[in-house]
N, C-alpha and C positions, 0 to 999 in steps of 0.2 A: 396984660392981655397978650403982650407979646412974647412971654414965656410964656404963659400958659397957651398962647395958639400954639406957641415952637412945638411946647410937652405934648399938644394933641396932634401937631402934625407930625412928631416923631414916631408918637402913638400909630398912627395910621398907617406910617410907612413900614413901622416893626412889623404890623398887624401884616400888610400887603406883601412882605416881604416873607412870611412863616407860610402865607399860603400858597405860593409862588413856589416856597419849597417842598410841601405838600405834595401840592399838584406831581412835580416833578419825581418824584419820588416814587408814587401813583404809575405816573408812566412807566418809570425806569422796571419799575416791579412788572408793570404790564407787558412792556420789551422782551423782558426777562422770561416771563412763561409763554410768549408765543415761544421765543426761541427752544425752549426746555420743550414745549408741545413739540416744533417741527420737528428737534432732533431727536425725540423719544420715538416718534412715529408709533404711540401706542393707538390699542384695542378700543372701543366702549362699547361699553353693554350695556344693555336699558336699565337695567338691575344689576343691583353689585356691586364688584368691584373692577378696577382695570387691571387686566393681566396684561402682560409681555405676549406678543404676538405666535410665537412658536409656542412656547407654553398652552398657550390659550389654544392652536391649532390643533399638538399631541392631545391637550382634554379633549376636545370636541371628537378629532379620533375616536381616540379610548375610550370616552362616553358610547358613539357612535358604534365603532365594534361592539363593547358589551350589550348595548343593546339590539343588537343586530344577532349576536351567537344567541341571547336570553332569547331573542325571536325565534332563532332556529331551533333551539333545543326546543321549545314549546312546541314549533310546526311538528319536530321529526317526533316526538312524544306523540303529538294526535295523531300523525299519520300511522304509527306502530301498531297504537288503540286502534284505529279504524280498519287495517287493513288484519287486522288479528280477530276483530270482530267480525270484518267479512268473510276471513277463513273460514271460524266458527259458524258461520249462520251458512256458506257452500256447504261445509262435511253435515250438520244437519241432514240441512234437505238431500245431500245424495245420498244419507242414511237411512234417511224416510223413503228415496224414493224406491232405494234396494226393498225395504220390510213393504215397501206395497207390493212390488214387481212377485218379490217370494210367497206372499199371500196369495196373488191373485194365481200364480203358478198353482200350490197346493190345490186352491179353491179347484182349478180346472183338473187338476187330479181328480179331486174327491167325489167331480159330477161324473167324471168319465167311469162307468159302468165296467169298461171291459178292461180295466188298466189293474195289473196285476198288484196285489198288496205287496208292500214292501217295508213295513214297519209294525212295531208292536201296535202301534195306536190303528195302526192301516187294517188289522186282525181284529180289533178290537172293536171298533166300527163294523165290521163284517160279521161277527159273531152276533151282534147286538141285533142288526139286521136282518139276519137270517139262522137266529138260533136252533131251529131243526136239521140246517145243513150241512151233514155229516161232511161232505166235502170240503166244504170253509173248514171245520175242525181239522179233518184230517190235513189239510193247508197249513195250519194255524201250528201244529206238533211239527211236522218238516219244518217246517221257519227256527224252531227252539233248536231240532236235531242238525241242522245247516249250522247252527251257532255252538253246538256240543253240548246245548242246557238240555239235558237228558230230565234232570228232575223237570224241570220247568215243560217240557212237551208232557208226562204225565200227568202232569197237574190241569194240562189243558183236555186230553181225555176224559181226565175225572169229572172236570167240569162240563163235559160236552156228555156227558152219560147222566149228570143231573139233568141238563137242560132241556136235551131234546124232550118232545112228548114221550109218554110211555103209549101214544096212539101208531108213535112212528118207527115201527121195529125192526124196519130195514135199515132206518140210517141209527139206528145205538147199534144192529150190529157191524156195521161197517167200522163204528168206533171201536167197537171191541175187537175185532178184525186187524184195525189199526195197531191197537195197543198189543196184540199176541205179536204184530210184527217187530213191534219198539224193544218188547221183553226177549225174544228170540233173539237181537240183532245186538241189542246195547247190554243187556239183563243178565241174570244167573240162573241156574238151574231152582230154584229156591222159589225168584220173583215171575219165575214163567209158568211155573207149577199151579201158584199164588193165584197168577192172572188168567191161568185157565180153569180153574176149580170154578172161581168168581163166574164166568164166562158161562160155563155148562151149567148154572143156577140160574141166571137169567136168560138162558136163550133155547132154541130148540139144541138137543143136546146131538143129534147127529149132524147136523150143520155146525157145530162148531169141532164137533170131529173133523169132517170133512177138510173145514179149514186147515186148524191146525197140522193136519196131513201133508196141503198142498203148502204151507208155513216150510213144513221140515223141509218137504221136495227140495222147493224154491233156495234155500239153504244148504243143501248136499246132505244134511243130517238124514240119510236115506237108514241107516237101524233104526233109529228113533221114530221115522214111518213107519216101520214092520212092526215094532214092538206093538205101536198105538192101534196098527191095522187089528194085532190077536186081542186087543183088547177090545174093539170096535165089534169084531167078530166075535163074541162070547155074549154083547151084549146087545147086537142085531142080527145075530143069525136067520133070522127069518128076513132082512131088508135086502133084496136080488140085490142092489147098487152099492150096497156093500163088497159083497161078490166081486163084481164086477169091475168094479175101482181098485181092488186087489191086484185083479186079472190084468188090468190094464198095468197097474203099477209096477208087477214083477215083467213084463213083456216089454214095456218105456226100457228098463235096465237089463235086457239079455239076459232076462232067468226063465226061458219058454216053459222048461222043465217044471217048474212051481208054479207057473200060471195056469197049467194041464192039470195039477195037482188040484190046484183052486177048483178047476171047474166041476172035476170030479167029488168032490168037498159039496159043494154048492146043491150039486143037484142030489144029495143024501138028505139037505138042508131044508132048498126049498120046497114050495107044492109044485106040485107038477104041471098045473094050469102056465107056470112061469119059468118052465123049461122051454118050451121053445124058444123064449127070448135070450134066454142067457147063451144057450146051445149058438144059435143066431150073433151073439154077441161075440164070444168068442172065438168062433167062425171069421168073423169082421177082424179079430184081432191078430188072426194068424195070416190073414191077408197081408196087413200093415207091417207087422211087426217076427212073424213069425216063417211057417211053409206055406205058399202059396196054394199048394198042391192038397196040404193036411184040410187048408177053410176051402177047397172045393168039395172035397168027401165028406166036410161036416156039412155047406151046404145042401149037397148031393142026400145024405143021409135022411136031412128033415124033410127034404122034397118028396122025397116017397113015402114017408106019413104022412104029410099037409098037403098033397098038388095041387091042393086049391089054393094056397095060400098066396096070393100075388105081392103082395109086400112082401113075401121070403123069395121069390124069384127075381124081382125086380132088385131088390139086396144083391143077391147072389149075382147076378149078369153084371149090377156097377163094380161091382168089387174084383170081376175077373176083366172088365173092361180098364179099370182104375190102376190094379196093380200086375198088370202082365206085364211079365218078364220082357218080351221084345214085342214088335208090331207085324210078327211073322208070320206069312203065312198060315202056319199050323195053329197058331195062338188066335190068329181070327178066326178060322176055322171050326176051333173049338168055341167061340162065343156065340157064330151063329150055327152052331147046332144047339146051344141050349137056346137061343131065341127059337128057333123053328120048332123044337120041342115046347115052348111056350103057347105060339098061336095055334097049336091044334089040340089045347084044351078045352072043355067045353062048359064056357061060364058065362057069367050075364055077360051081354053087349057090352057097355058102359067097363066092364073090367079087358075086353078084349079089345076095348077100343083104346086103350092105354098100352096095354102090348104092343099092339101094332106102333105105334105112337111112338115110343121107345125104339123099335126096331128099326124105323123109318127113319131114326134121328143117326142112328149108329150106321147105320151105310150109306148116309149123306155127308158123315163124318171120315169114315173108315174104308168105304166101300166106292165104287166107282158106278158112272152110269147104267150098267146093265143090270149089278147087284141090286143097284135103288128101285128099278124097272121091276124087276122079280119078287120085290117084295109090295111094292107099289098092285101089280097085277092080285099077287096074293090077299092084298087088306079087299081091292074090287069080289072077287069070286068070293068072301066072307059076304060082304055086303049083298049080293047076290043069293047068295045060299041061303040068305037070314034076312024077311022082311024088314024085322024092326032092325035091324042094322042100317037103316040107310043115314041115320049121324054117322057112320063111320067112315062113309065115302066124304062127306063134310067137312069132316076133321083130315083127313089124308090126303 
């Protein structure tokens, strides 16, 4: 018993003795990692593992920066987008808002009526609008001749001699008018030739004489009026205005001489019914243009074959009133003697009531109080003398 209790109480104490060192052990380890804890002074994370303090702060950094620059680059990226998108959608709309503002400009052009064309398309509207008007054509050709498109303003004749009516033959020939002046000015002897053959086909053929006369005038091409004049003259010798426009033409250019020549020409020509006129006419031209002296003696000349005629007196007195040399005495003088020799004709009322008329106007103009007075008494003693003359004291 008593070995075997010794064996089990030895038993017990080995036993007691293994766990006693155990234990101690236990602790010493436990001593151990506090100490190993205090001195490490490390990190924990919920997850993971333990880093070293600095370590662990430069990641969190450099995590932290990167994702802070990856934030930024993202913002500065949208903000680029968005303010490049805002650009784009400003230039837009102040591109839209220019193509309204130019619309609505044009639009108020194209109501406004009086607003002169100024583009092809501005001609082309105009034309369309008022295709019989010679005018807008003749517009429409200066517009090309402004630019030097010489063929191109033809072509807008051509086209304005189709369009207009053939009811409206004043305005084609104003174009054709046009066109002799385009060939004259830009043209050759060749295309002006061309364009007047064309011309005297479709139109009255001494009006487009006439023209092309006043064409050369206007140009100095003054032979080329003479030539056309003998030509005119061979083939209207009987038309007085013919004549006449000769008469007038060599007298414009100081050739009195040829225009005497004319007259005497004319009246081998005309009827004689239309000698007075011409005579009358050229009378008028020597006033203006030639001796004053020579259209008093032609006036003077007709009057004592016609003294009835009051339209050739009344001629003859403006014409010595119009172009007298001075306002001198002897020069008025001479105008109221041919007035006085006027009211003591003896014609209807009505005609003598215009003389006076006339004569009353000229010494209220020319003449002084007593003169006006004297002829004033004169028109009364008419009236007087002559029942039915009492409108004349009305009118005077």
């Amino acid at each position: 018993m008593s070995a075997i209790g010794g064996s089990v109480h030895s038993k017990k104490r080995s036993k007691n003795h293994s766990k006693r060192k155990v234990k101690k052990r236990f602790q010493d380890e436990g001593n151990k990692a506090k100490k190993v804890e205090k001195e490490s002074k490390c990190l924990t994370v919920d997850e993971g593992f333990v880093w070293n303090e600095r370590e662990s702060i430069k990641e969190q950094k450099d995590e932290e920066s990167s994702s802070d620059q990856s934030q930024s680059e993202a913002s500065d990226g949208s903000e680029q987008k968005l303010v490049k998108k805002r650009k784009s959608r400003k230039v837009r709309n102040e591109e839209a808002k220019q193509r309204e503002e130019y619309l609505r400009s044009r639009e108020k052009l194209l109501l406004d009526s009086n607003r002169a064309p100024e583009t092809e398309d501005d001609f082309e509207r105009l034309v369309i609008s008022s295709p019989n008007s010679s005018i807008v054509w003749i517009h429409y050709m200066s517009f090309y001749l402004d630019e030097g498109a010489i063929e191109k303003a033809r072509n807008i004749a051509e086209r304005a001699l189709i369009t207009i009516s053939f009811r409206e033959e004043k305005e084609k020939l104003n174009v054709w008018i046009a066109l002799l002046n385009l060939e004259n000015t830009y043209g050759n002897e060749e295309s002006l030739n061309a364009c007047f053959t064309r011309a005297l086909q479709q139109n009255d053929q001494l009006t487009i004489y006439n023209h092309m006369i006043k064409i050369y005038e206007q140009s100095d091409k003054l032979k080329s009026a003479e030539q056309l004049y003998d030509v005119m003259l061979r083939k209207f010798k009987k038309e007085k205005s013919v004549w006449i426009n000769l008469g007038v033409f060599h007298m414009k250019h100081n050739n009195e001489k040829s225009a005497r020549k004319v007259l005497e020409r004319s009246l081998l020509s005309l009827e004689k019914r239309e000698h007075i006129d011409i005579i009358s006419k050229f009378a008028q031209l020597e006033f203006q243009f030639g001796d004053y002296e020579r259209g008093r003696t032609m006036f003077e000349n007709l009057l004592n074959t016609y003294p009835k005629r009051v339209d050739i007196w009344s001629i003859y007195v403006d014409m010595m009133i119009k172009y007298a040399p001075t306002n001198s005495l002897d020069t008025l003088a001479s105008i109221r003697e041919v007035f006085e020799r006027m009211i003591t004709l003896k014609l209807p009322v009505k005609k003598m009531r215009t003389l006076f008329k006339k004569y009353l106007d000229f010494e209220s103009k020319y003449g002084n109080e007593d003169t006006f007075a004297r002829v004033k008494q004169k028109a009364k003693d008419y009236v007087e003398s002559n029942p039915f003359a009492s409108m004349v004291d009305n009118k005077v």
